[in-house]
C-alpha positions as CSV (number, residue, x, y, z in Angstrom):
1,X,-32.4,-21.5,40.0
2,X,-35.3,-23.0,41.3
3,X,-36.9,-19.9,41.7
4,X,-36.6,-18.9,38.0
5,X,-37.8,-22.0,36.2
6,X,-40.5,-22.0,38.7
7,X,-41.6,-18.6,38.2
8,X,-41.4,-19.2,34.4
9,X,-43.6,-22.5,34.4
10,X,-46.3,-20.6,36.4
11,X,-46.3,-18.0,33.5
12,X,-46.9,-21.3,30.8
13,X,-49.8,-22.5,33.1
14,X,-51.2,-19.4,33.6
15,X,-51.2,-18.4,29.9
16,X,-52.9,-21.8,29.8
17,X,-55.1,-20.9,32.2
18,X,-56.2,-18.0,30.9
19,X,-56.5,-18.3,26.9
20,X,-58.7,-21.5,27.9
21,X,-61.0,-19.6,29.5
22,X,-61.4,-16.4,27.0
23,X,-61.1,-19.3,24.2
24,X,-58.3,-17.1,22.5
25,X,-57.1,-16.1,19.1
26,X,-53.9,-16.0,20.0
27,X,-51.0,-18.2,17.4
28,X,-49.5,-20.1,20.4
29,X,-52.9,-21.6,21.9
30,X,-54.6,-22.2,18.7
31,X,-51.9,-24.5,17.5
32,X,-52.2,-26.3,21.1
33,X,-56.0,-25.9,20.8
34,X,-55.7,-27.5,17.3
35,X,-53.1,-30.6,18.5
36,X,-55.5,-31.0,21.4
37,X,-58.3,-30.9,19.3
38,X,-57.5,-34.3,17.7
39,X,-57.6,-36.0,20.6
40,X,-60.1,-34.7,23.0
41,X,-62.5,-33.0,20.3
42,X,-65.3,-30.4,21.8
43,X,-63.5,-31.0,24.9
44,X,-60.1,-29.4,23.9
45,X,-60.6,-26.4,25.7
46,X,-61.5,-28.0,29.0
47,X,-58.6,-29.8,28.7
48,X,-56.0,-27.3,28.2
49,X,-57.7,-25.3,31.1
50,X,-57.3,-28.1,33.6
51,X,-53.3,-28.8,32.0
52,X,-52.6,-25.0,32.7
53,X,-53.6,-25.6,36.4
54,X,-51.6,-29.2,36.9
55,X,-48.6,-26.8,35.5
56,X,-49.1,-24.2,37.7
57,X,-49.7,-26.8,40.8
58,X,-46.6,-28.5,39.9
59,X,-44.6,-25.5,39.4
60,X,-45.3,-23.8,42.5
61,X,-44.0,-26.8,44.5
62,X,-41.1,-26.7,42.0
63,X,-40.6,-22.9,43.1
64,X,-41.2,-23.9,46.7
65,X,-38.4,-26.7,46.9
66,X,-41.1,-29.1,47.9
67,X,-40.2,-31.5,44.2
């Protein structure tokens, strides 16, 4: 089971990942982008880019058995 959540969460951090950098249009990360927004400002992006690699970190060792 570990193998599918893990798998799954890497998918969330890399969507992360990548709608950071491109700065997308897409529904899901502008409503992050605008919750995030409120709290880090200018610096949202950079933010979510650097949350969508802690979630992908995290969920490899998840997929891994290592946590």
């Amino acid at each position: 089971m570990n193998i599918v959540w893990g798998t799954f969460m890497v998918l969330i951090g890399l969507f992360l990942f990548i709608s950071a950098l491109k700065r997308s249009e897409c529904i899901v990360y502008r409503l992050l982008h605008a919750r995030s927004r409120l709290m880090w400002g200018e610096h949202a992006h950079t933010f979510l880019l650097v949350v969508g690699l802690i979630v992908m970190g995290l969920s490899s060792l998840f997929y891994l058995n290592i946590w």
